[in-house]
C-alpha positions in Angstrom: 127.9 225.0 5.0 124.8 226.5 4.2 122.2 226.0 1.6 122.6 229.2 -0.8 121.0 230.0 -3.5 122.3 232.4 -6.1 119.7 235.5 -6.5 121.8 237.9 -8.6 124.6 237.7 -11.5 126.9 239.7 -12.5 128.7 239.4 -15.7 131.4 241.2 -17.9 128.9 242.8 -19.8 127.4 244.7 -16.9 130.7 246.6 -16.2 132.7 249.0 -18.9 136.5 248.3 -19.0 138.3 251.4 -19.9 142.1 251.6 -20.2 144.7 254.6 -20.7 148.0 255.5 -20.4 148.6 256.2 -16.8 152.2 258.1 -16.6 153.8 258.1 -13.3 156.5 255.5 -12.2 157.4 253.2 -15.0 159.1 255.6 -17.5 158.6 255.2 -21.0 156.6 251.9 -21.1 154.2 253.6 -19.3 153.6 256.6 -21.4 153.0 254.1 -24.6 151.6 251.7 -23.4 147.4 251.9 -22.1 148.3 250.1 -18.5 145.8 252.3 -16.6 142.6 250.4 -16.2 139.4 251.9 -14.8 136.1 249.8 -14.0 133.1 250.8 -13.8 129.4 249.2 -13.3 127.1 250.1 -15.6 124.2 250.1 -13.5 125.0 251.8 -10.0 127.5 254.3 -11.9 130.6 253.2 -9.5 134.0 253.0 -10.7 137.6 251.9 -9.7 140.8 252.3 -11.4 143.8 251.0 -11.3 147.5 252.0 -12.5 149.9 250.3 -10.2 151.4 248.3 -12.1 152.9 247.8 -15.7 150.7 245.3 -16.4 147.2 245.9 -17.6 146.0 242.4 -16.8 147.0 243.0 -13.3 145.8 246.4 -12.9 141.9 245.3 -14.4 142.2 242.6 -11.5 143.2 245.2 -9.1 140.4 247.8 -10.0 137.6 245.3 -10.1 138.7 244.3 -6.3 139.0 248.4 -5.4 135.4 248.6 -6.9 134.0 244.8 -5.5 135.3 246.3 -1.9 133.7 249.5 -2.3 131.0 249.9 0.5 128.6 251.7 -2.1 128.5 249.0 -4.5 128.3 246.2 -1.9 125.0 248.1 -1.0 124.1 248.0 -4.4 124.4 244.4 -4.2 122.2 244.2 -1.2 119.7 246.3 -2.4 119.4 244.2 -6.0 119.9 241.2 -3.7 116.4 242.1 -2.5 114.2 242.8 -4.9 115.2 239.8 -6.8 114.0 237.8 -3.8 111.0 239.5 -3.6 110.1 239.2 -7.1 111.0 235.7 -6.7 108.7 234.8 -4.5 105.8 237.3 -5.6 106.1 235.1 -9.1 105.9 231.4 -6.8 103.3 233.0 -5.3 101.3 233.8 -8.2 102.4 230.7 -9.8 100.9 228.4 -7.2 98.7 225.8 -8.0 95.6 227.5 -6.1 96.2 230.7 -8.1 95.6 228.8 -11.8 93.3 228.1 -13.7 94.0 225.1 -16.0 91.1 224.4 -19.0 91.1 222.7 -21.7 88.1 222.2 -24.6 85.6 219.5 -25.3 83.9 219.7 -28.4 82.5 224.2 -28.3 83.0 223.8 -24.2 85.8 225.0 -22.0 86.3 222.6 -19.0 88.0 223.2 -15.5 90.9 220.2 -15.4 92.3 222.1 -11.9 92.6 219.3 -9.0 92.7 222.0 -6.0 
């Protein structure tokens, strides 16, 4: 397997879960009842929804795979994917040990302590 390293994170609080009543097969439980649940990522704008079944749980699981599967928002991912490694390594690059200066005082004086 290969080494991976994780560059981006996505967490409940970067998608909004809305749920409605969805009508359609199910009868009466489905007009009371908010079953209908639509997905969508805060940051790219893409959405999914999902009202197959009676259950809510299963319909959130089933919209966040619709919109996970979406070709847009795996190109989001890419894209995000990419600048996160290139800020990553614009920041190891500035944060090299050639690239610091490290000083400390003595008595009114600043002195170098850098080793490179």
């Amino acid at each position: 397997m290969k080494n991976r390293k994780i560059l981006l994170t996505l967490t409940k609080k970067d998608f909004r879960i809305d749920t409605f009543r969805s009508g359609g097969k199910g009868g009466q439980h489905q007009n009371k009842v908010e079953s209908g649940v639509r997905i969508t990522h805060i940051a790219s704008g893409l959405s999914a929804e999902s009202r197959n079944t009676r259950s809510q749980h299963r319909n959130r699981a089933i919209a966040f795979k619709r919109l996970a599967d979406r070709k847009e928002f795996q190109n989001w991912l890419k894209v995000e994917s990419i600048h996160k490694e290139e800020l990553e390594r614009k920041v190891n690059e500035l944060l090299a040990p050639e690239n610091l200066l490290i000083e400390t005082q003595k008595g009114n004086e600043w002195v170098s302590v850098n080793k490179y």
